[in-house]
C-alpha positions in Angstrom: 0.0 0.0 0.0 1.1 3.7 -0.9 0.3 6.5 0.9 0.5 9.7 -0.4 1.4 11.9 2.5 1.0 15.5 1.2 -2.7 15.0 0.2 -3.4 14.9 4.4 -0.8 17.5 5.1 -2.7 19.9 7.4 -5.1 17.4 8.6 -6.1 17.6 12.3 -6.9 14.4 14.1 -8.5 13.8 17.3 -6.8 11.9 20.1 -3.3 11.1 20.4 -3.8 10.8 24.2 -5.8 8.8 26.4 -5.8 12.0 29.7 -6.8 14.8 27.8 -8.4 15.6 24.6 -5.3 16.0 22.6 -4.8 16.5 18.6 -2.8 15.2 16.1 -1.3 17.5 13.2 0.1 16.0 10.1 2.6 18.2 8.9 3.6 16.3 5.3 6.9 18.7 4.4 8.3 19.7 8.0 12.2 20.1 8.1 12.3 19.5 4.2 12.0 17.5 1.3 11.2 14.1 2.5 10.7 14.7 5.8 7.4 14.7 7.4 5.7 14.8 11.2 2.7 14.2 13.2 2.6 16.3 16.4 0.4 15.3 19.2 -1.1 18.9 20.9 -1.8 18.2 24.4 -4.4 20.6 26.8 -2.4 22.3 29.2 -3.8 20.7 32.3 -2.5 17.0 30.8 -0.7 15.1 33.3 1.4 13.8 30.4 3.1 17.5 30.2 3.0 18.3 33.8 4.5 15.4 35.2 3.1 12.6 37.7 2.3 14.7 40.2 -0.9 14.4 42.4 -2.2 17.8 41.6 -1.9 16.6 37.6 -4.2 13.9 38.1 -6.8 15.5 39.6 -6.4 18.0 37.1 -7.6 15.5 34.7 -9.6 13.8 36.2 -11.9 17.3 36.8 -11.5 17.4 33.0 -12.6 13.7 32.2 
């Protein structure tokens, strides 16, 4: 199977993350020719970005 990359550059995806209602971002010509990306956007309150920490969790958990 081929997948043509740069007809779904731009394309937003939900999920990425199983804490927080994250996005993913297909970026088909990041860095240059040949070289492509997803980035996963996480909310600011993830406990993925903040660490482990108690306060995180609840965090989340208010946002569940």
């Amino acid at each position: 199977m081929t997948i043509n990359i740069n007809a779904l550059d731009g394309l937003t995806l939900p999920g990425g993350c199983e804490h927080c209602q994250a996005e993913q971002k297909i970026d088909a010509n990041w860095g240059g020719r040949g070289i492509h990306r997803i980035a996963i956007t996480h909310d600011n309150w993830c406990p993925r970005i903040n660490g482990s920490n108690r306060a995180a969790r609840r965090a989340a958990r208010r946002h569940r």
